[in-house]
mmJSON file of the N, C-alpha and C atoms, coordinates in Angstrom:
{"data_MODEL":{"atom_site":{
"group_PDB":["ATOM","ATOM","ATOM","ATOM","ATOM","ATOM","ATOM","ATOM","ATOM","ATOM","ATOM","ATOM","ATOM","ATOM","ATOM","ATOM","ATOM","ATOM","ATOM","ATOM","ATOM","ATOM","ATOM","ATOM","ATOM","ATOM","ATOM","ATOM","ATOM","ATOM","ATOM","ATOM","ATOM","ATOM","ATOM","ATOM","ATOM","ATOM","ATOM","ATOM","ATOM","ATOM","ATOM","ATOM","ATOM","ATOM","ATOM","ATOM","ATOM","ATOM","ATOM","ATOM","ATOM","ATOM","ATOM","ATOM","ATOM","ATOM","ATOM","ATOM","ATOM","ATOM","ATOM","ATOM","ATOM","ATOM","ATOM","ATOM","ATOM","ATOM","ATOM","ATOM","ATOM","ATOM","ATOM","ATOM","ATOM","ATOM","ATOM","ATOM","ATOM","ATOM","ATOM","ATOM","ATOM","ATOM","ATOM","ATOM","ATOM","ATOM","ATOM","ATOM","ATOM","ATOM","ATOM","ATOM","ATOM","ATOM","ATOM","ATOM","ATOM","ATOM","ATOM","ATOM","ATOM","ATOM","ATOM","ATOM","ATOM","ATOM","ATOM","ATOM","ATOM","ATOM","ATOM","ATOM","ATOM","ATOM","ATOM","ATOM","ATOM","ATOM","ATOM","ATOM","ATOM","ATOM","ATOM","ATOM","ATOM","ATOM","ATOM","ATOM","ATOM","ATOM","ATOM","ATOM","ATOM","ATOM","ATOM","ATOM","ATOM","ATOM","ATOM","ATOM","ATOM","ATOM","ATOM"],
"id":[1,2,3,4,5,6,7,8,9,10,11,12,13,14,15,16,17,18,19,20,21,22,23,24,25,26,27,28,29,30,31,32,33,34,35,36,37,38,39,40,41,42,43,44,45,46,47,48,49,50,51,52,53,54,55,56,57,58,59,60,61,62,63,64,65,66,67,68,69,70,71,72,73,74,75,76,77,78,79,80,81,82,83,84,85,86,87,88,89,90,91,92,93,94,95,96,97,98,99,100,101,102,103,104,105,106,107,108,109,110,111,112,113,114,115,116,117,118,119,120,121,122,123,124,125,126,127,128,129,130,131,132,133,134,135,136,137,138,139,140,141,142,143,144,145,146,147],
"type_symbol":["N","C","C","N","C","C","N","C","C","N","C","C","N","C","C","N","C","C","N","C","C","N","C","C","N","C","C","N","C","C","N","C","C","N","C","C","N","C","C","N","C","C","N","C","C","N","C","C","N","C","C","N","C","C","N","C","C","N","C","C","N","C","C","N","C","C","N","C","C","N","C","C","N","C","C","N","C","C","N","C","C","N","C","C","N","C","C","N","C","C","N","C","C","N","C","C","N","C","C","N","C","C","N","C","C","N","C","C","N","C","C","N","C","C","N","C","C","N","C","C","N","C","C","N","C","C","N","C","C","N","C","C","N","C","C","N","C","C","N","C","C","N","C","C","N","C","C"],
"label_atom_id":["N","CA","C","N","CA","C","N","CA","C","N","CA","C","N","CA","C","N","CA","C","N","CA","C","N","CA","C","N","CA","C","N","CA","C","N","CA","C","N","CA","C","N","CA","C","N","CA","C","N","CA","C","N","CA","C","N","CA","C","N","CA","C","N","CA","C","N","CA","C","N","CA","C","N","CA","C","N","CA","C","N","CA","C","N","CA","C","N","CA","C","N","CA","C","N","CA","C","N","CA","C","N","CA","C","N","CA","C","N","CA","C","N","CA","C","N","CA","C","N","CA","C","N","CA","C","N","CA","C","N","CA","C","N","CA","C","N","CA","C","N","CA","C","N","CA","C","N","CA","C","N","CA","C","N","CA","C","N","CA","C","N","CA","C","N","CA","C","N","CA","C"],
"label_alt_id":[null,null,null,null,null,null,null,null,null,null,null,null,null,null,null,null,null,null,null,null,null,null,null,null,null,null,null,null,null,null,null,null,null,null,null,null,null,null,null,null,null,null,null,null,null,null,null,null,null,null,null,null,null,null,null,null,null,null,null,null,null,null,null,null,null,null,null,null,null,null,null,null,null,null,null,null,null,null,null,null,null,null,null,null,null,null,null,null,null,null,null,null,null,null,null,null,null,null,null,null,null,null,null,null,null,null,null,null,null,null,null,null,null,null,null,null,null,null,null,null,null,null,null,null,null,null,null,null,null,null,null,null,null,null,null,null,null,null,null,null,null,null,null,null,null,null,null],
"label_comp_id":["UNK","UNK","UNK","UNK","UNK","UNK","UNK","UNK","UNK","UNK","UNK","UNK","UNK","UNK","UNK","UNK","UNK","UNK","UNK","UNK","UNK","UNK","UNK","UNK","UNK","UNK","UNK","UNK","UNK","UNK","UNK","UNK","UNK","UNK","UNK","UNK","UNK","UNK","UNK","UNK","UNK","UNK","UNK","UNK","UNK","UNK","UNK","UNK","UNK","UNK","UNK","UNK","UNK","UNK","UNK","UNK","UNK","UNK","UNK","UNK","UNK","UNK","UNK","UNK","UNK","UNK","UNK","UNK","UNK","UNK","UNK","UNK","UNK","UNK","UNK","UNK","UNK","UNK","UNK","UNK","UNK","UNK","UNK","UNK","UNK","UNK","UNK","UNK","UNK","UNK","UNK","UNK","UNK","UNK","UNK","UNK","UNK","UNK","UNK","UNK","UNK","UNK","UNK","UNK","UNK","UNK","UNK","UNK","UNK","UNK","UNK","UNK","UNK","UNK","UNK","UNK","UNK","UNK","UNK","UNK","UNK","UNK","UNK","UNK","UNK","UNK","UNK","UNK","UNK","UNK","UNK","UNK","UNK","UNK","UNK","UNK","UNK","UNK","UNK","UNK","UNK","UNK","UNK","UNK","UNK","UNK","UNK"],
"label_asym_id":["A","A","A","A","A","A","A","A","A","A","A","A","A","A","A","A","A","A","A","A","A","A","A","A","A","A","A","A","A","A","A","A","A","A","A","A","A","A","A","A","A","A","A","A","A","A","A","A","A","A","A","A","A","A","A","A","A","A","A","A","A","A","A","A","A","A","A","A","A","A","A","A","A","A","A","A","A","A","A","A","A","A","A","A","A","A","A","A","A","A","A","A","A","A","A","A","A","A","A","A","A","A","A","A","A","A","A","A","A","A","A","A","A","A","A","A","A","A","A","A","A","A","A","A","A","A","A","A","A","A","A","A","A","A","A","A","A","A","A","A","A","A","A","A","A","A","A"],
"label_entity_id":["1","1","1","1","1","1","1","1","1","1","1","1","1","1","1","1","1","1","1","1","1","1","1","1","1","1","1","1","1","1","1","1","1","1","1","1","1","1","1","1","1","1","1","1","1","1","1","1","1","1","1","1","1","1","1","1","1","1","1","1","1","1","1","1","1","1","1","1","1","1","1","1","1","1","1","1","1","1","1","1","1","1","1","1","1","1","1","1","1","1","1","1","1","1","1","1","1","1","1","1","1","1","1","1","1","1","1","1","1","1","1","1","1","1","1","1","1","1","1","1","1","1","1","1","1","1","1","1","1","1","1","1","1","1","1","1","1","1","1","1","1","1","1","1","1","1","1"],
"label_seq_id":[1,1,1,2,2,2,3,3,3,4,4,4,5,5,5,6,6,6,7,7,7,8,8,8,9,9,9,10,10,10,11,11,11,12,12,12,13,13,13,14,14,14,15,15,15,16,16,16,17,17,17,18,18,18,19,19,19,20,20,20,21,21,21,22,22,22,23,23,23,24,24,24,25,25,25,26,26,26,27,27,27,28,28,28,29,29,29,30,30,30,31,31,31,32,32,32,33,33,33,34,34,34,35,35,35,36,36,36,37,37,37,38,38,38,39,39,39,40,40,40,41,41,41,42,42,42,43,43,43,44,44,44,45,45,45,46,46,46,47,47,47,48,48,48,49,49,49],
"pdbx_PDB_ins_code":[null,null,null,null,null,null,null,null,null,null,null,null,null,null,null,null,null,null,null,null,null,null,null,null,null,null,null,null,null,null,null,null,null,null,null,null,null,null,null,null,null,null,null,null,null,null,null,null,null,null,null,null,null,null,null,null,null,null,null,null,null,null,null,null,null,null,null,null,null,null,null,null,null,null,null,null,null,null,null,null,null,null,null,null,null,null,null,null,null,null,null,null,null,null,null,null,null,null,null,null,null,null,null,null,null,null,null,null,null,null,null,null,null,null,null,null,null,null,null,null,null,null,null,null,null,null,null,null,null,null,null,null,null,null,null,null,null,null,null,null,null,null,null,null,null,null,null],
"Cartn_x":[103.882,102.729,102.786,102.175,102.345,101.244,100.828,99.623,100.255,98.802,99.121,98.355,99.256,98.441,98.218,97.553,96.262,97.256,98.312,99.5,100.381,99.588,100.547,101.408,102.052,103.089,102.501,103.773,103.189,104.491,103.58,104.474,104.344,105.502,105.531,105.446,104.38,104.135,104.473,105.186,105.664,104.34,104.488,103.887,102.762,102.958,102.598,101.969,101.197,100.94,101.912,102.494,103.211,102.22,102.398,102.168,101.989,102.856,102.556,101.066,101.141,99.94,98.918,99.073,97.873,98.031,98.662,98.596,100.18,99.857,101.314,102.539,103.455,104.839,105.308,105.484,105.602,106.807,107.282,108.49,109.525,108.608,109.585,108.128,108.339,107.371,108.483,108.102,108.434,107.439,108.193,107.92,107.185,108.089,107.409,107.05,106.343,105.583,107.18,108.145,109.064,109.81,110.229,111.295,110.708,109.149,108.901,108.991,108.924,109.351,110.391,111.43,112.963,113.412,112.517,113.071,112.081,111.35,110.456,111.667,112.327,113.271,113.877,114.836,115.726,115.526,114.292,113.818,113.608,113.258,113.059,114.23,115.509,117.101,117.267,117.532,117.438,117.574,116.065,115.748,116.007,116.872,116.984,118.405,119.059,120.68,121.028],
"Cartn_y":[121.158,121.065,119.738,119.572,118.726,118.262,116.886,116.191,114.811,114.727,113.966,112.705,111.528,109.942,109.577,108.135,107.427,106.724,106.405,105.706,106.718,108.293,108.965,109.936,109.392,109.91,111.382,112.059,112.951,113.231,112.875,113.256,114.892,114.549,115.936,115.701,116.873,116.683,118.539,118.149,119.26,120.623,121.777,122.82,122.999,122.33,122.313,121.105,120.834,119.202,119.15,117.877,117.477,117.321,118.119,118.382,117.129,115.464,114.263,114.098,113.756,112.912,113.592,114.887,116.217,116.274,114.836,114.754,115.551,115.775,116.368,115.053,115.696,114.702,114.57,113.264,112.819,113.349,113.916,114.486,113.785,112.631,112.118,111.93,111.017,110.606,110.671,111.202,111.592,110.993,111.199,110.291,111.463,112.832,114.076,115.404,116.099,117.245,118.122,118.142,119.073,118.455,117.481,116.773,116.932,117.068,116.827,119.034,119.529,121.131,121.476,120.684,120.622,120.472,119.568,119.074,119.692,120.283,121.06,122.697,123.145,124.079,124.029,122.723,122.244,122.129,121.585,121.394,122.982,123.822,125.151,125.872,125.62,126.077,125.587,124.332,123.411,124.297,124.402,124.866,126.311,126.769,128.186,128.264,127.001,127.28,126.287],
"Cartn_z":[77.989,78.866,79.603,81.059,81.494,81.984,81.797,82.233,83.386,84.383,85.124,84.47,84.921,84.121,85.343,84.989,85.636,87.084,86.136,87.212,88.301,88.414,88.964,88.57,87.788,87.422,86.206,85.951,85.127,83.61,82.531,81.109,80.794,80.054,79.705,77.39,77.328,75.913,75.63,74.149,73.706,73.538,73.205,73.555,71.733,71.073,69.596,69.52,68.953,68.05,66.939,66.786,65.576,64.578,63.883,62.364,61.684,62.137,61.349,61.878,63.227,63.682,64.315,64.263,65.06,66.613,66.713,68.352,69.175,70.195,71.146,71.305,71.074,70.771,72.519,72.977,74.187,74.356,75.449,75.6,76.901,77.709,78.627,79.898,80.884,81.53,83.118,84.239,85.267,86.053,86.91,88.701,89.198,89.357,90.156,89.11,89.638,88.546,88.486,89.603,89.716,88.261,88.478,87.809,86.051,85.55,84.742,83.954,85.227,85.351,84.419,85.635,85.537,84.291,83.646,81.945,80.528,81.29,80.132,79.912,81.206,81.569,80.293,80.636,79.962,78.376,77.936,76.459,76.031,76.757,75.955,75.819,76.667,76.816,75.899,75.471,74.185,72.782,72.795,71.801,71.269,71.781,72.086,71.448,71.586,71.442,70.719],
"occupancy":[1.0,1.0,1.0,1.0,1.0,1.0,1.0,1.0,1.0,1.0,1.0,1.0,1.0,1.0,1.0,1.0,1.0,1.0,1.0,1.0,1.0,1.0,1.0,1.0,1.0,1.0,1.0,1.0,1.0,1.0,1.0,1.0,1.0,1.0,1.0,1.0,1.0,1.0,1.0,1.0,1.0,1.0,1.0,1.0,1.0,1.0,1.0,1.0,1.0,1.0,1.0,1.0,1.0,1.0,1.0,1.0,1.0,1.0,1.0,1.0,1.0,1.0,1.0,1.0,1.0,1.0,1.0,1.0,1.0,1.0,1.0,1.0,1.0,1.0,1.0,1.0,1.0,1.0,1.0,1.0,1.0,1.0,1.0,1.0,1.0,1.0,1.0,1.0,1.0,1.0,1.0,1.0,1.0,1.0,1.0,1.0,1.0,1.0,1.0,1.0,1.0,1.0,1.0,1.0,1.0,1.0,1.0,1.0,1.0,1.0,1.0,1.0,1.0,1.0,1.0,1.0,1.0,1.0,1.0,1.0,1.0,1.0,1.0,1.0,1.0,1.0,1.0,1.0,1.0,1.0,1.0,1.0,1.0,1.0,1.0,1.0,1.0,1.0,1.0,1.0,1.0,1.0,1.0,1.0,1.0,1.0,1.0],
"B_iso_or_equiv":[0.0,0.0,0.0,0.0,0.0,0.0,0.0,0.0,0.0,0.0,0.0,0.0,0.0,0.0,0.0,0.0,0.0,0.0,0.0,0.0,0.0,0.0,0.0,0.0,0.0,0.0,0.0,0.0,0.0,0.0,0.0,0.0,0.0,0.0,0.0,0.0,0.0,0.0,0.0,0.0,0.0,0.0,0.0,0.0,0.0,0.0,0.0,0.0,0.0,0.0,0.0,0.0,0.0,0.0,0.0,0.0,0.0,0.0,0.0,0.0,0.0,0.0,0.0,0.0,0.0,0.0,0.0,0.0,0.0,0.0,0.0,0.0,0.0,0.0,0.0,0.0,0.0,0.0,0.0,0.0,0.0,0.0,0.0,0.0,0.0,0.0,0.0,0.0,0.0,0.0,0.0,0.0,0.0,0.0,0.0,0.0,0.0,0.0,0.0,0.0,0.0,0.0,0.0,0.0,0.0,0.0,0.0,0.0,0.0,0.0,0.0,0.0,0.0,0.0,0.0,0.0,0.0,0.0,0.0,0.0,0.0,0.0,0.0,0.0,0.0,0.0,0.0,0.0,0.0,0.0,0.0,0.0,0.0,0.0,0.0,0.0,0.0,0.0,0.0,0.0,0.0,0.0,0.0,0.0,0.0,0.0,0.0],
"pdbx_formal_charge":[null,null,null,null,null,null,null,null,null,null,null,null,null,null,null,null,null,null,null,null,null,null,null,null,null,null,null,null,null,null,null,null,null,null,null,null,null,null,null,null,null,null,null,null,null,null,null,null,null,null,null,null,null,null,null,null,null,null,null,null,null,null,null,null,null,null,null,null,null,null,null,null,null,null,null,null,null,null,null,null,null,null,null,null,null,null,null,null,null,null,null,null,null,null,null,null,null,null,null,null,null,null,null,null,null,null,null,null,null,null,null,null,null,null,null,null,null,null,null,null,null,null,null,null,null,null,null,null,null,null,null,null,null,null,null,null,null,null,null,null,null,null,null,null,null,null,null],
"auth_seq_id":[1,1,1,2,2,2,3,3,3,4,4,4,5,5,5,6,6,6,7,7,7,8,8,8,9,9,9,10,10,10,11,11,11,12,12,12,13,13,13,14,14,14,15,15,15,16,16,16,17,17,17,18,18,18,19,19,19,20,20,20,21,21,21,22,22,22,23,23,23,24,24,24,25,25,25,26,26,26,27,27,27,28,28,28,29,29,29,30,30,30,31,31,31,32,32,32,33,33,33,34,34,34,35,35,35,36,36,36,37,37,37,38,38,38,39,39,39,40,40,40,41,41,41,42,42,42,43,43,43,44,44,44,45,45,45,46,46,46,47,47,47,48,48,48,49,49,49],
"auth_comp_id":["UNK","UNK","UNK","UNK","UNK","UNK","UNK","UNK","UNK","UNK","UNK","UNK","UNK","UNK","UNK","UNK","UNK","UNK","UNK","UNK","UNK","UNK","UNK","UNK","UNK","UNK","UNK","UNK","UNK","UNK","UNK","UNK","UNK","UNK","UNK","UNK","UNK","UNK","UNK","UNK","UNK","UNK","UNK","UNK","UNK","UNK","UNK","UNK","UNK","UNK","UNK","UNK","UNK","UNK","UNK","UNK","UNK","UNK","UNK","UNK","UNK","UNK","UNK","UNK","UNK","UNK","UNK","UNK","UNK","UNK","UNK","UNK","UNK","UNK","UNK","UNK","UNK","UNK","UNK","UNK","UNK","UNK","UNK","UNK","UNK","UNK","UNK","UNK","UNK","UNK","UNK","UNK","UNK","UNK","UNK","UNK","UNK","UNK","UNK","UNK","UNK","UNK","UNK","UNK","UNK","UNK","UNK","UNK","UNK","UNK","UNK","UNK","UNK","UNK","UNK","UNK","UNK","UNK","UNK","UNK","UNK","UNK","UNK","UNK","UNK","UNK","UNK","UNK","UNK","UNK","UNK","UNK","UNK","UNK","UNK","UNK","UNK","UNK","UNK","UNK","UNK","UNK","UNK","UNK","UNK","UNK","UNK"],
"auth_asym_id":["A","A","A","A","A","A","A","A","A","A","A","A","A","A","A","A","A","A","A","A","A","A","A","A","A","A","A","A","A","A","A","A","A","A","A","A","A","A","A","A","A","A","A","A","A","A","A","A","A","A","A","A","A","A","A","A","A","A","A","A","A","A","A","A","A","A","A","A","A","A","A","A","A","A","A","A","A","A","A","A","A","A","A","A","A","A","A","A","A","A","A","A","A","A","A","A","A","A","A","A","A","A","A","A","A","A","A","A","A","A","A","A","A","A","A","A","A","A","A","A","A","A","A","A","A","A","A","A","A","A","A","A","A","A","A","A","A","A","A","A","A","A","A","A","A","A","A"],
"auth_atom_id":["N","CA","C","N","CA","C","N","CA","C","N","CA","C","N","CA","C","N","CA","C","N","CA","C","N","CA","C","N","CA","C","N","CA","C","N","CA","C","N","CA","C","N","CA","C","N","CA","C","N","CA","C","N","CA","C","N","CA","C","N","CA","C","N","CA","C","N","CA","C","N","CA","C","N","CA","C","N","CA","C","N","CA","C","N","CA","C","N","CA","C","N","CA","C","N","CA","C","N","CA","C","N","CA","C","N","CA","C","N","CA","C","N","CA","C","N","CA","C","N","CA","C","N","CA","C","N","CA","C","N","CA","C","N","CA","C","N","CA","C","N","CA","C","N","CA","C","N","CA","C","N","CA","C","N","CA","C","N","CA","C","N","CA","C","N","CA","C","N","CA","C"],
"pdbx_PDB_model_num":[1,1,1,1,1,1,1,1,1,1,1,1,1,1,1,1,1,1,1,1,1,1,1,1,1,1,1,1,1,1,1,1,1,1,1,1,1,1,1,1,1,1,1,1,1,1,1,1,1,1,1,1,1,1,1,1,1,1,1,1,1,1,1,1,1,1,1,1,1,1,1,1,1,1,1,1,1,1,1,1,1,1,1,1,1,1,1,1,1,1,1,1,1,1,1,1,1,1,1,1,1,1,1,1,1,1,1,1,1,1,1,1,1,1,1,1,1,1,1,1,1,1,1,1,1,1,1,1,1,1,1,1,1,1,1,1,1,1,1,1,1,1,1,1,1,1,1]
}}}
């Protein structure tokens, strides 16, 4: 999932809360919503293989 921050930019946080801390596990912080797309793509290909 992807949220936009205060500075613009937009992180990308995993699709679950981590089980340690209840909270969503930061997954990488992007310049553009595409780019933060592009690598959520990529993290679910990831996880797949």
């Amino acid at each position: 999932m992807i949220r936009k921050l205060k500075s613009g930019k937009y992180r990308l946080y995993s699709r679950k809360p981590d089980a340690e801390t209840g909270k969503r596990r930061n997954l990488g912080t992007f310049d553009t919503r595409a780019a933060a797309e592009k690598h959520e793509r990529e993290v679910q290909y990831f996880k797949r293989h």
